[in-house]
C-alpha positions in Angstrom: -50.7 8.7 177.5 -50.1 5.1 177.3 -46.7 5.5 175.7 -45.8 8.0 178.4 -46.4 5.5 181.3 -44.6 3.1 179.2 -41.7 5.3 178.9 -41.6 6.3 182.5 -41.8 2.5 183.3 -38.9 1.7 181.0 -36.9 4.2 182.5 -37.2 3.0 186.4 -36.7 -0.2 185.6 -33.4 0.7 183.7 -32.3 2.1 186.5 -32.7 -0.6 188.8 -30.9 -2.8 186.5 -28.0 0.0 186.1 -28.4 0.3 190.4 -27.8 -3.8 190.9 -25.3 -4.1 188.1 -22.7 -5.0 190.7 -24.1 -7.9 192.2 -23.5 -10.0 189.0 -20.3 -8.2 188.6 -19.3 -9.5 192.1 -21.0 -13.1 191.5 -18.6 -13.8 188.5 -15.4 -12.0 190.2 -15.5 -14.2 192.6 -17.4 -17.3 191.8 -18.6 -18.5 195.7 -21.3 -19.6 194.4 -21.5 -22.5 191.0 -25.6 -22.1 190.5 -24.5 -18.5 188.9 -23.0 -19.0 185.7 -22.3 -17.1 183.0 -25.6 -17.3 181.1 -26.8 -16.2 184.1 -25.0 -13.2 184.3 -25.6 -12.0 180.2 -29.4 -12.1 181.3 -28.8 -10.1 184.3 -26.4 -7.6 183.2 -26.9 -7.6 179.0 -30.2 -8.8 177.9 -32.7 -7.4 180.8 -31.5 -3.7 180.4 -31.3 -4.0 176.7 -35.3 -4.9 176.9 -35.8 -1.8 178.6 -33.8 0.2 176.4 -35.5 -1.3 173.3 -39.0 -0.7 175.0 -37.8 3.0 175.4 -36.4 3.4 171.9 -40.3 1.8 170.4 -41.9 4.1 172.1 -39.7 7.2 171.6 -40.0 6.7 167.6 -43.9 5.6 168.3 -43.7 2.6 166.7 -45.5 -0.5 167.8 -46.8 0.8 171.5 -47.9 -2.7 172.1 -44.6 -4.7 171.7 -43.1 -2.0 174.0 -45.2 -2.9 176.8 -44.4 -6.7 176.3 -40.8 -6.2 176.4 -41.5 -3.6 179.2 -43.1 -7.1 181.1 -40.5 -10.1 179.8 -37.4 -7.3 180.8 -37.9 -7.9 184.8 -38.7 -11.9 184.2 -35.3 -12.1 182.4 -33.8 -10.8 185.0 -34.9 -12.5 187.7 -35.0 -16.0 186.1 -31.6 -17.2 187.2 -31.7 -15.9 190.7 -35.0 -17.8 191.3 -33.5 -20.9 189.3 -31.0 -21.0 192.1 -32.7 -20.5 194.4 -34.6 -23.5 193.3 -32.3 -25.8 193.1 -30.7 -24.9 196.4 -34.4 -26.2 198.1 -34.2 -29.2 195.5 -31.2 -30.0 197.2 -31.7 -29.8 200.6 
């Protein structure tokens, strides 16, 4: 059961990663704003969804359940990280 809601889990949030792939896209296309760099964008677009997919691939071979669920829960901080890092430093600096 548990690696069933894991799974499911794994799979919505891979699609909202898939879903807001072109805001980063757009960020670095047209670089408006400097806070978004490029290590900002390999979290966003590479190293977030590839959590997911590596949570979904753990579970599917049901190996280590447990380490699923933990990238299952760092997956969405990755991704957010260097929005809220902006956003941040945009109140730092008034």
């Amino acid at each position: 059961m548990l690696r069933f809601a894991i799974a499911i889990t794994a799979t919505i949030e891979l699609a909202y990663f898939l879903t807001e792939l072109p805001y980063p896209l757009r960020k670095m296309i047209h670089p408006a704003d400097r806070g978004f760099d490029l290590l900002s964008m390999l979290c966003m677009v590479f190293v977030a969804p590839l959590l997911a997919v590596a949570a979904i691939a753990l579970v599917a071979m049901g190996w280590r359940t447990r380490a699923a669920a933990i990238l299952l829960g760092v997956a969405p901080l990755v991704y957010w990280t260097p929005a809220l890092a902006v956003f941040i430093a945009r109140l730092m600096k008034g």
